[in-house]
C-alpha positions as CSV (number, residue, x, y, z in Angstrom):
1,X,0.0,0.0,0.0
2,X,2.9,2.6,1.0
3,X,4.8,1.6,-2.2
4,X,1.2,1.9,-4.1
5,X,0.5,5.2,-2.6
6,X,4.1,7.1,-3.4
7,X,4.4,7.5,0.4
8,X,8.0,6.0,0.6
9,X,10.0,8.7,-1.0
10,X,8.4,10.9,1.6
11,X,9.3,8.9,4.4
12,X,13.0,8.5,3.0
13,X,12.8,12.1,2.7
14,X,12.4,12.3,6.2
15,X,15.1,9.8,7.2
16,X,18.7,11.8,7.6
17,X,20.6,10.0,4.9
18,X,23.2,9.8,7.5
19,X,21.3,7.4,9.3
20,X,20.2,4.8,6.8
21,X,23.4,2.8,7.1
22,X,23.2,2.1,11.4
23,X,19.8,1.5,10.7
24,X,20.0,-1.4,8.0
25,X,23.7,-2.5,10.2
26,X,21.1,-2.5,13.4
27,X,18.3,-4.7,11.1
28,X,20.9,-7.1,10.1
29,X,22.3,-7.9,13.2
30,X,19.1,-8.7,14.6
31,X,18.2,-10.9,11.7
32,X,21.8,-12.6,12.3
33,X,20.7,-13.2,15.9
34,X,17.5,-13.9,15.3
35,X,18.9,-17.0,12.7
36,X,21.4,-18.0,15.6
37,X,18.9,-18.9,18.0
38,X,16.4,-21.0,15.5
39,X,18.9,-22.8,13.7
40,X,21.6,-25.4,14.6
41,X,25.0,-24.8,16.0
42,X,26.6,-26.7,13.4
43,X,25.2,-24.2,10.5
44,X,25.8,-21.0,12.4
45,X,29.5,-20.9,9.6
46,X,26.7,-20.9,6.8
47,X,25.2,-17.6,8.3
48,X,28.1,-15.5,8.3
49,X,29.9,-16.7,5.1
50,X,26.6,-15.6,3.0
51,X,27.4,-12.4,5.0
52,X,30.5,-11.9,2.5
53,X,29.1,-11.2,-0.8
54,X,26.8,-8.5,0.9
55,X,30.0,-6.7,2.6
56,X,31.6,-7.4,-0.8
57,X,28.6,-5.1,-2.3
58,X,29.4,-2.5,0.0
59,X,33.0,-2.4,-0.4
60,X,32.5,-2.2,-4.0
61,X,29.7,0.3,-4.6
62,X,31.9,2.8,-1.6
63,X,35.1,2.3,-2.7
64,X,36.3,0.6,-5.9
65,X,35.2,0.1,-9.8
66,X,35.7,-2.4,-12.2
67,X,38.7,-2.4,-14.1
68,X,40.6,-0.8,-11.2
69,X,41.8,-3.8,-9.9
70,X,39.1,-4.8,-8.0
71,X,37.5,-7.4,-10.7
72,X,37.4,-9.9,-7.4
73,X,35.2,-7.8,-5.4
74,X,33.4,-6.7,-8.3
75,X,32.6,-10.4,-9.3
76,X,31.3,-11.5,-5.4
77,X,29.2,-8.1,-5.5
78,X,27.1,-9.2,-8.3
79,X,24.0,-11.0,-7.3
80,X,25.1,-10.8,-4.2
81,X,22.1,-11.8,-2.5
82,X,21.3,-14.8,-4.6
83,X,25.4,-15.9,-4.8
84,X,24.7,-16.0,-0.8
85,X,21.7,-17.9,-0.9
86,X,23.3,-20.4,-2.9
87,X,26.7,-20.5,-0.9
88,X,24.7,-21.0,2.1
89,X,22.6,-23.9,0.7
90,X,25.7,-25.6,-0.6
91,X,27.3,-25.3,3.0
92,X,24.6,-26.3,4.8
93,X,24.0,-29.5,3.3
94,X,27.6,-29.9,3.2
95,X,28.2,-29.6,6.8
96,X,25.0,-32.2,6.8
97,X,26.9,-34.7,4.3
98,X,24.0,-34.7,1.8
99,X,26.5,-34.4,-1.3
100,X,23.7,-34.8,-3.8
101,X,21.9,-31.8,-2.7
102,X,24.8,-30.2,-2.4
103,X,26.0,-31.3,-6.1
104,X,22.6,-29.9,-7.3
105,X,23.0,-26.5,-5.2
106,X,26.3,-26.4,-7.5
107,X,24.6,-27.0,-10.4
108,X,22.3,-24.3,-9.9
109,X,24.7,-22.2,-9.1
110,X,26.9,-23.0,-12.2
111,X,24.1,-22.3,-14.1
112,X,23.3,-19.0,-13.2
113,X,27.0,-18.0,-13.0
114,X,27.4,-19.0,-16.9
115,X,24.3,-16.8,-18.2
116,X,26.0,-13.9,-16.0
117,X,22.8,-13.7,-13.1
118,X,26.0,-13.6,-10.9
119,X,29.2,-12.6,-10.7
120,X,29.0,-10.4,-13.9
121,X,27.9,-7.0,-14.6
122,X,24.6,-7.9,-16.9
123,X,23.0,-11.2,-17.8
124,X,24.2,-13.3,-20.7
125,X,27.3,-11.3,-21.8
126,X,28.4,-10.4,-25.4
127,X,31.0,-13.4,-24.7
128,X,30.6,-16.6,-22.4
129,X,34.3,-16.1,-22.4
130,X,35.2,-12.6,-21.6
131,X,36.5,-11.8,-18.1
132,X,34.8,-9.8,-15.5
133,X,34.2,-6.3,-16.2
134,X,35.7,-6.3,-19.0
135,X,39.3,-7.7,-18.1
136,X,40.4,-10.6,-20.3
137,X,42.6,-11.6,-16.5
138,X,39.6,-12.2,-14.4
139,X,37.1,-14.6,-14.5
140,X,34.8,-15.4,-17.2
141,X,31.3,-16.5,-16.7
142,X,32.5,-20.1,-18.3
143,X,35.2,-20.4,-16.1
144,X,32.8,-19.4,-12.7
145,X,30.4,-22.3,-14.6
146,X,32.9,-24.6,-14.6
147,X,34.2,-24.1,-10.6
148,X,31.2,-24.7,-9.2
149,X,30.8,-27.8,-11.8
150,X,34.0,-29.2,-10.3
151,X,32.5,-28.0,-6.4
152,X,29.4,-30.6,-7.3
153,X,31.8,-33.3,-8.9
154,X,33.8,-33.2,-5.4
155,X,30.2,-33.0,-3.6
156,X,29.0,-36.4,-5.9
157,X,32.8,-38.1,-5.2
158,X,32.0,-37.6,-1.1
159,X,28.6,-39.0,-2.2
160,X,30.0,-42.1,-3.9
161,X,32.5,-42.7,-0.9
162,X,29.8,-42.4,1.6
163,X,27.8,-44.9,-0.4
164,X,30.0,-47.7,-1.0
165,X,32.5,-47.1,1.9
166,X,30.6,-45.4,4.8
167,X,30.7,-46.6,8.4
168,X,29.1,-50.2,9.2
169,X,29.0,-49.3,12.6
170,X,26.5,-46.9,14.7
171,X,28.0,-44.7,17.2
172,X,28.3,-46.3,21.0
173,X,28.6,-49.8,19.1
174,X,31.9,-51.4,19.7
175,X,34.3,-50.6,17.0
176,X,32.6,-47.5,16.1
177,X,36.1,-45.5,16.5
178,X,38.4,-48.2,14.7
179,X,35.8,-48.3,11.8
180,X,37.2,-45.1,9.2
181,X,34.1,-45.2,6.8
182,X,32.8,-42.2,5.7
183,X,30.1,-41.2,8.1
184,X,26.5,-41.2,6.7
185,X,24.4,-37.9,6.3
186,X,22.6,-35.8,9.3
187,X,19.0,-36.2,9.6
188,X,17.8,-34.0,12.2
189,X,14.1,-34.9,13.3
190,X,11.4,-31.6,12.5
191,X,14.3,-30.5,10.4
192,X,14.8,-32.4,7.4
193,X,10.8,-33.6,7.5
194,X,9.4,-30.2,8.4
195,X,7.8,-29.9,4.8
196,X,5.9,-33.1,5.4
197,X,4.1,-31.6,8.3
198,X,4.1,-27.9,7.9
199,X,0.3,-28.3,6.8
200,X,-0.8,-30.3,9.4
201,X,-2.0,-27.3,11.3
202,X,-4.4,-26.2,8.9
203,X,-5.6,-29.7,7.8
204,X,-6.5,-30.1,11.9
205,X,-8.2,-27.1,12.1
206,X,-10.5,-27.8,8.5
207,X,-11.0,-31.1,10.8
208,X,-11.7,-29.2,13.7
209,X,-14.5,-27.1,11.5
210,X,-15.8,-30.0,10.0
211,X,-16.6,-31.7,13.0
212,X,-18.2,-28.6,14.3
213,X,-20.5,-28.1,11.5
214,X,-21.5,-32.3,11.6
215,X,-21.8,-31.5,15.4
216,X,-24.0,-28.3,14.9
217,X,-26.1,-29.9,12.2
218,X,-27.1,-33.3,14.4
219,X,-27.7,-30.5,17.3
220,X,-30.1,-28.9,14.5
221,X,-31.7,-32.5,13.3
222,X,-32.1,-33.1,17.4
223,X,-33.8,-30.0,17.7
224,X,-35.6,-30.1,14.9
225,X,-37.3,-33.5,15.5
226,X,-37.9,-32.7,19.6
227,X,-40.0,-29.6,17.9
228,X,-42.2,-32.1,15.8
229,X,-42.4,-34.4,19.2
230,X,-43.9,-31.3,21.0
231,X,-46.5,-30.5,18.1
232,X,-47.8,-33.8,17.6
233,X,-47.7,-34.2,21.8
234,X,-50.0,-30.8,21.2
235,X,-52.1,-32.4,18.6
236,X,-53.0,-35.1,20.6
């Protein structure tokens, strides 16, 4: 409605320019807290490497330009927010050992990189082998495409050795520690299944209503048919 109704550039009109940054640095914090507390321990590295490609932004757009050797920074500022949702989904289910969803995380990633969504200036460049910004040194979308091809081949070569040559043994079972098979993947109960039961609660409640409205209804038949049992009793 505010964006409908041209209100914001009034209310940033209001806001001292000065103050934008603390506010969005205060926001982000919060949100980095806020992720710290609801998610596990073990993916708390996840949260503040996606963190990179938005200081890498900053840095860029306050202090350097393409083609003044800054091509590196230039490259991690594009897309930045999707390059970090895709690092962190990679790391993630790395950290977990799933390898395959990690391979595929690669995969998407590869393919964005290689039409230039990220890490390039603008989206499906002139050439697929040009460097970044312009410089034939840096990185070309083809050769950002093929790094995070070779990150899923390592993710699907961790897969294949967790297959055919993980651990036979459960931890606490003897020989657990003498056993050096590659360990099998985390599954974390209400984690990995939440998507199988995030409905639930609204399925219960159209139960819920249903069985209300079958409960109301009898109450209505009941009533109904005690009304005729008076009339006829009056009748007779």
């Amino acid at each position: 409605i505010l964006c409908l109704s041209g209100v914001v550039p009034t209310i940033l009109s209001l806001i001292p320019a000065i103050a934008i940054g603390p506010i969005i640095f205060i926001f982000g914090l919060m949100i980095c807290e806020e992720c710290t507390q609801h998610i596990a321990q073990r993916h708390h590295a996840a949260i503040f490497f996606g963190l990179f490609f938005g200081v890498s932004d900053y840095i860029y757009t306050q202090y350097g330009a393409s083609g003044d050797g800054n091509e590196g920074t230039f490259a991690m500022s594009r897309g930045s927010a999707l390059s970090a949702m895709l690092w962190c989904t990679i790391i993630v289910y790395s950290i977990d050992r799933k390898w395959i969803r990690a391979a595929l995380a690669c995969v998407v990633a590869a393919g964005f990189a290689a039409v230039g969504i990220i890490h390039q200036a603008e989206a499906i460049g002139d050439d697929f082998r040009a460097g970044t910004g312009g410089n034939i040194d840096s990185t070309s979308p083809f050769e950002f495409m093929m790094g995070y091809l070779s990150m899923g081949g390592v993710c699907m070569i961790y897969w294949v050795l967790q297959t055919y040559f993980g651990k036979q043994t459960e931890p606490g079972e003897e020989g657990y520690e003498d056993d050096h098979g590659y360990l099998p993947p985390i599954e974390e109960p209400g984690v990995d299944d939440m998507f199988d039961t995030w409905w639930d609660p609204v399925m219960m409640g159209k139960e819920t209503e249903t069985d209300d409205a079958a409960a109301m209804k009898e109450s209505d038949e009941d009533d109904i048919a005690l009304k005729e049992s008076d009339d006829d009793d009056v009748e007779a």
